[in-house]
C-alpha positions as CSV (number, residue, x, y, z in Angstrom):
1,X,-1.9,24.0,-13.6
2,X,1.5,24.9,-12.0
3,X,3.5,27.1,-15.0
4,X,6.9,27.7,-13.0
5,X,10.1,29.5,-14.2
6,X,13.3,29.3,-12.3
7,X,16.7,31.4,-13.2
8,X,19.4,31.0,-11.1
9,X,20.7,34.6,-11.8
10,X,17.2,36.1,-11.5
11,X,13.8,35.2,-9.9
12,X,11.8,32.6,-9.2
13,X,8.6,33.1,-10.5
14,X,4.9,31.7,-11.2
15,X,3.7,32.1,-15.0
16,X,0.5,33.3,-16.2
17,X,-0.4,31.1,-19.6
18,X,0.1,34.0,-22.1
19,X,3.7,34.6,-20.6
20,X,5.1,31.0,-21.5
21,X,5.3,31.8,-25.2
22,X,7.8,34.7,-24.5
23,X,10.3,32.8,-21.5
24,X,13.8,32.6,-22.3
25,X,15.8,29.2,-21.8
26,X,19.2,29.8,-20.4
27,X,22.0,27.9,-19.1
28,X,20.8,29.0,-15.6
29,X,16.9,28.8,-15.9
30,X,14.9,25.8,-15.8
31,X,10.5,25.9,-17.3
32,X,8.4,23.5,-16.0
33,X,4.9,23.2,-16.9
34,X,2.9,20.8,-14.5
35,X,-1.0,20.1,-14.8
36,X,-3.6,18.0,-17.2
37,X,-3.0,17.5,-20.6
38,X,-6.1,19.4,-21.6
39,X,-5.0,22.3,-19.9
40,X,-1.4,22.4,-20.9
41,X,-2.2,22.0,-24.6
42,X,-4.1,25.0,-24.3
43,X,-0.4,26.7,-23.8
44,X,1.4,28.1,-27.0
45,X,5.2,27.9,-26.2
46,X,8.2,28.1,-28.8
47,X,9.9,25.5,-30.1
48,X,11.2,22.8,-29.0
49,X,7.8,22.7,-26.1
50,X,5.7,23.0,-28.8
51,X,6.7,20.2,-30.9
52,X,7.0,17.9,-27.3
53,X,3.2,18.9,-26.3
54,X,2.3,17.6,-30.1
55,X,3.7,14.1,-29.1
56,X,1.7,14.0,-25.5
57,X,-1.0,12.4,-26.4
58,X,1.1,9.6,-28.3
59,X,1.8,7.7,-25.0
60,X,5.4,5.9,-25.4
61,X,6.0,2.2,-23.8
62,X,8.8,3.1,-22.6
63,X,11.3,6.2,-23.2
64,X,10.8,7.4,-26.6
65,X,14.0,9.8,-27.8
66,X,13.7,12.5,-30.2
67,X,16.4,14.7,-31.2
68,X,15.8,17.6,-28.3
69,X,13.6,15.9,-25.8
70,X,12.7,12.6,-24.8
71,X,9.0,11.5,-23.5
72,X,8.2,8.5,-21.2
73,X,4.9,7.7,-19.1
74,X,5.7,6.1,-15.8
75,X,2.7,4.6,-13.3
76,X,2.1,6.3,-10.0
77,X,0.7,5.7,-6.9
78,X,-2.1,8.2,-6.3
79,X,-2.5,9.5,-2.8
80,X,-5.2,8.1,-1.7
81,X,-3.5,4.8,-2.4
82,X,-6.8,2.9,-3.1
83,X,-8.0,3.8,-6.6
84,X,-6.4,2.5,-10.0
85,X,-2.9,3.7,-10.2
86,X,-2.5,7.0,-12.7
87,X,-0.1,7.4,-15.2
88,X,1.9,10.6,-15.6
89,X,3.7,11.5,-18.7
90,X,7.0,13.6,-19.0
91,X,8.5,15.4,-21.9
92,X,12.4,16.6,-20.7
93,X,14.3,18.8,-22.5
94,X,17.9,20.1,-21.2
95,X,16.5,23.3,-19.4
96,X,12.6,22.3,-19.5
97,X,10.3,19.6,-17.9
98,X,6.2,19.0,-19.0
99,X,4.7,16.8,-16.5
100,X,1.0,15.9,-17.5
101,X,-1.4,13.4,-16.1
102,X,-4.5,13.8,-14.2
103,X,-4.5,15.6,-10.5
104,X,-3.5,12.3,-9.2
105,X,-0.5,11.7,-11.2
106,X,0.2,15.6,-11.2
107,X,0.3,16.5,-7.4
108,X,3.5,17.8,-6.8
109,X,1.6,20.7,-4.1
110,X,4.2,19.5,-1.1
111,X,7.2,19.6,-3.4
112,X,6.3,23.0,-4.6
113,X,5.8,24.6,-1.5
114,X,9.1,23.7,0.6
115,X,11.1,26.6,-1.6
116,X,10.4,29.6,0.1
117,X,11.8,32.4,-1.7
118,X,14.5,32.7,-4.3
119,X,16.1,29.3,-4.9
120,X,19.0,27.7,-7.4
121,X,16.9,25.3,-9.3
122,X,17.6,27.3,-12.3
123,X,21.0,25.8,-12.7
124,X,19.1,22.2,-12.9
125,X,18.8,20.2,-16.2
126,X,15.3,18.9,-17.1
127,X,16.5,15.2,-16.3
128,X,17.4,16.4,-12.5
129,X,14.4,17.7,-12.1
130,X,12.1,14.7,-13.5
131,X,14.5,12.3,-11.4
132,X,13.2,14.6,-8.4
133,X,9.8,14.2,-9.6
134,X,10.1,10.0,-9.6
135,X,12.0,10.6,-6.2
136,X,8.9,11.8,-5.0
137,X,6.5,9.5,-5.8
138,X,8.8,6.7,-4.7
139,X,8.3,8.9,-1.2
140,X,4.5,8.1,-1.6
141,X,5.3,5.0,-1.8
142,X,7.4,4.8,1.4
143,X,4.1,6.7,3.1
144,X,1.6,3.8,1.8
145,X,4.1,1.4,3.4
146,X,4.5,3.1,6.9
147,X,0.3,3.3,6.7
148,X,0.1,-0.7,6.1
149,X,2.6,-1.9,9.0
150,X,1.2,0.2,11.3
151,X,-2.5,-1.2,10.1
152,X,-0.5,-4.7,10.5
153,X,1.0,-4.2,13.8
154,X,-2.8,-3.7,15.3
155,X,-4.3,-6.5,13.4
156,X,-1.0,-8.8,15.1
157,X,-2.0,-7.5,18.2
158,X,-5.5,-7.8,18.3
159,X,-5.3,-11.4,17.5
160,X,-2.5,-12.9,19.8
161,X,-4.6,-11.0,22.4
162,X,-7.8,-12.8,21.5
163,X,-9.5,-9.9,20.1
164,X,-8.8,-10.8,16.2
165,X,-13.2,-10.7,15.9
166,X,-14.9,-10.7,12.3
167,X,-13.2,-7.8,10.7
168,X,-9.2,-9.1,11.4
169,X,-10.1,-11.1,7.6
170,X,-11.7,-8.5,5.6
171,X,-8.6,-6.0,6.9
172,X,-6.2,-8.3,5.9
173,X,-7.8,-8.8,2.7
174,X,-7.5,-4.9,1.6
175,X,-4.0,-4.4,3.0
176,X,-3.0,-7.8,0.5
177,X,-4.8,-5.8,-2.0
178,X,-3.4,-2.6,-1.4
179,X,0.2,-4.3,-1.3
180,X,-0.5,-6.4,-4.5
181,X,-1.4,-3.2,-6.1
182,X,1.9,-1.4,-5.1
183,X,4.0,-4.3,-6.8
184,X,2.0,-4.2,-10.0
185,X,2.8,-0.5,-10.1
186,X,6.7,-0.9,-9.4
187,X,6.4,-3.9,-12.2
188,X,5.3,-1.6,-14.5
189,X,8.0,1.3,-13.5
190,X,11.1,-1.3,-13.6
191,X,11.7,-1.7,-17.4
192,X,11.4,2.4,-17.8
193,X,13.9,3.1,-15.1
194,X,16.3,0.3,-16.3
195,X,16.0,2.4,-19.7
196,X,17.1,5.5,-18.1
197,X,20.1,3.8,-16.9
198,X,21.3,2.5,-19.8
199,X,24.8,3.4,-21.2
200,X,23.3,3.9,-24.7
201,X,20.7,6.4,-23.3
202,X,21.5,10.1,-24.2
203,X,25.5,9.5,-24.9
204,X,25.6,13.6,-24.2
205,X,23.9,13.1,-20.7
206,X,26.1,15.1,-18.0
207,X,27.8,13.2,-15.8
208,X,25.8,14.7,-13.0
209,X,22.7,14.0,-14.7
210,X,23.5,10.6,-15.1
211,X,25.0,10.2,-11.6
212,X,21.3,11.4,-10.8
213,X,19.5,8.7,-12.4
214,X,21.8,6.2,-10.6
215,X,20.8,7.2,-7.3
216,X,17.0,7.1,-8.7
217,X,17.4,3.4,-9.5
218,X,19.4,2.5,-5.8
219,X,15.9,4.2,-4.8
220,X,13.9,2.0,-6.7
221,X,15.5,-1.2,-5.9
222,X,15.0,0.0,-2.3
223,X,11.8,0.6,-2.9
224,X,11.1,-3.0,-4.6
225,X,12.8,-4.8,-1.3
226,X,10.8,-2.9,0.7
227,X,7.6,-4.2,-1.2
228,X,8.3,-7.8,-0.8
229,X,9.3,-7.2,2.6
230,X,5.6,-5.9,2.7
231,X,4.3,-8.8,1.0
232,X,6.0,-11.4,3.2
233,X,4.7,-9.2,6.7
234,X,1.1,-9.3,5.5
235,X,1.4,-13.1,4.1
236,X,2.6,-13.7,8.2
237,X,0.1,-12.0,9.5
238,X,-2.3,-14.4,7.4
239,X,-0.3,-17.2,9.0
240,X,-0.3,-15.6,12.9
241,X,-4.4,-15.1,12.2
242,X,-5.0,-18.7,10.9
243,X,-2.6,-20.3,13.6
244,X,-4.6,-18.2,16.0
245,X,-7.9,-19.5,14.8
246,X,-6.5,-23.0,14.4
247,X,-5.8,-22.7,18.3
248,X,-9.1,-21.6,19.4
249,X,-11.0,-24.2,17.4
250,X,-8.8,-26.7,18.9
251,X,-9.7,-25.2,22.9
252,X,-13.0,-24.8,22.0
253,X,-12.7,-28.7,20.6
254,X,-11.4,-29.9,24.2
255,X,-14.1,-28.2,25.9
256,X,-16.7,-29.4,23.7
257,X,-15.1,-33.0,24.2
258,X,-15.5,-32.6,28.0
259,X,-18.8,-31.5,28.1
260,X,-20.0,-34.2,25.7
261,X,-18.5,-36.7,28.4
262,X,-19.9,-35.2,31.0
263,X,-23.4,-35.4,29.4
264,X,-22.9,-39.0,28.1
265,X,-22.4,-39.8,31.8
266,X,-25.6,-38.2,32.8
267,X,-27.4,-39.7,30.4
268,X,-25.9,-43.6,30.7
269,X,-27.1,-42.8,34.5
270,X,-30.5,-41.8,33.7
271,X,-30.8,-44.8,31.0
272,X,-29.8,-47.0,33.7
273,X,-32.2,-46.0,36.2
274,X,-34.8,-46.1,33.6
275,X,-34.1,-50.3,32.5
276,X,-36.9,-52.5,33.4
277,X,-35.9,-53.7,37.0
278,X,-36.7,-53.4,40.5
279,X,-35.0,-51.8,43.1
280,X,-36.3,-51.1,46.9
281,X,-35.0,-47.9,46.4
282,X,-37.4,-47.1,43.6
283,X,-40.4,-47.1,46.0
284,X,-39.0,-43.8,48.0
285,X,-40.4,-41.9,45.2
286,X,-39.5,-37.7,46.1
287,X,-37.0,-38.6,48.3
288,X,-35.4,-41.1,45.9
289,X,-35.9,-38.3,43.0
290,X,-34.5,-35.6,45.0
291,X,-30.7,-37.0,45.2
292,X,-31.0,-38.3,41.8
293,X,-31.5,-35.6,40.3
294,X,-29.2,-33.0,42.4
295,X,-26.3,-35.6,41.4
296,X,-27.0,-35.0,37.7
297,X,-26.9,-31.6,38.8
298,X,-23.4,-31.4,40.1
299,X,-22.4,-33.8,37.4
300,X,-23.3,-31.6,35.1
301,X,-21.4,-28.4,36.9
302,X,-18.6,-30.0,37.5
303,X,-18.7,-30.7,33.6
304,X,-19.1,-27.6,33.1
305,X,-15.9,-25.9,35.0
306,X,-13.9,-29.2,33.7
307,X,-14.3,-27.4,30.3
308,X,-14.8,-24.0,30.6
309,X,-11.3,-24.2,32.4
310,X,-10.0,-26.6,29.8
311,X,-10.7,-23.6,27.0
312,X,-9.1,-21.4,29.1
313,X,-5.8,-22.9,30.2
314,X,-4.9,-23.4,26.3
């Protein structure tokens, strides 16, 4: 649980639990209580943070007003990118943010670290800050994506080099899953963002503020081109690994084709040599058998290279 008080005209400090009933909310200080809903209702602020950790557990559909806070529950990607996407939920008041959710959702470790020291955060409104928060999980999004091109660009090359093997499929498979999964989550995340953006939401909004959540959506749309980009890169790569197998069944189809010949001509010359009629050069026996049977030999050899270098010239 991360209780953290900025104040512009002050310090920058870390809470201890029985400190956030007794914080004062200025113009130039900014609360926000980060962690898992179990822990956080534990906490026993003033009013209005009391009333907002009342309606947690009352997850909203969307943004849900009230008349000093508002409370929305957005997806997230965790960062392991692989297990069921979390869901974190924010309560924002003008000089106050409550982020809940479990570790997953609530990982804001990076984000917390980078100030070193005394900072101005205190002079940000609770909506900047949970527009930063949304900014960086859109950044874990942008990480899963980096992760799956470069997992693409070795699956591309492994099979135009001949190297796709068995596992080219089943890695394809997870990276369409992983990708699929990433959509779902940004389909879930478009109608509360398109809320937040609305002319009708918070009239009293700052300008700033609202030039804040702007920028959040040109990020998200971003973000949503990237993910079909995604989409269509791992759909090609499907295409590049079927066109490659499609080739190499059709090589190994020639050389097949040319050693069935080959064989079919040995055989139509033994069959012949076996029909029911007599030749003087039948009674030679081993030295008759010899020749015959070296020819089939180098028949068959020359078969051989015919389509060994058949498969390989494709």
């Amino acid at each position: 649980m991360d209780l953290l008080y900025y104040d512009a005209n002050g310090h920058d400090r870390r809470l201890e639990p029985d400190e956030v009933s007794s914080v004062a909310l200025t113009e130039s200080s900014l609360l926000w209580l980060n962690g898992e809903a179990e822990d956080l209702a534990s906490l026993k602020p003033t009013a209005p943070l009391s009333k907002a950790l009342a309606c947690a557990a009352r997850v909203p559909d969307n943004v849900r007003v009230y008349q000093e806070f508002y409370h929305l529950a957005i997806p997230v990607l965790p960062p392991s990118g692989e297990a069921i996407s979390a869901q974190l939920v924010l309560l924002v008041g003008d000089h106050w943010l409550v982020s809940m959710g479990p570790p997953d959702a609530t990982d804001f470790a990076d984000l917390i670290s980078r100030d070193v020291g005394e900072t101005m955060k205190g002079n940000l409104s609770g909506t900047t800050l949970a527009a930063a928060l949304l900014a960086e999980h859109f950044g874990r999004f942008h990480q899963h994506i980096s992760a799956i091109d470069a997992e693409i660009d070795k699956v591309e090359q492994r099979t135009l080099t001949g190297k796709e093997g068995r596992s080219t499929l089943s890695v394809l498979t997870v990276l369409r899953r992983r990708t699929a999964r990433m959509r779902g989550v940004l389909s879930d995340l478009r109608p509360i963002v398109t809320s937040l953006i609305r002319p009708d939401f918070l009239p009293e909004m700052t300008a700033e503020d609202r030039e804040h959540l702007r920028h959040l959506e040109a990020s998200f749309e971003k973000l949503s081109d990237e993910i079909v980009r995604l989409r269509e890169t791992v759909v090609g790569s499907f295409e590049l690994y079927a066109t490659q197998i499609a080739q190499n069944t059709n090589r190994l189809l020639k050389a097949l084709t040319i050693l069935t010949l080959g064989i079919g001509l040995i055989g139509a010359g033994a069959g012949i040599m076996g029909m029911n009629f007599k030749l003087d050069w039948f009674d030679h026996g081993v030295s008759a058998f010899v020749p015959v049977v070296v020819t089939m030999a180098a028949l068959f050899l020359v078969t051989v290279i015919l389509a060994l270098d058949a498969y390989r010239r494709d």
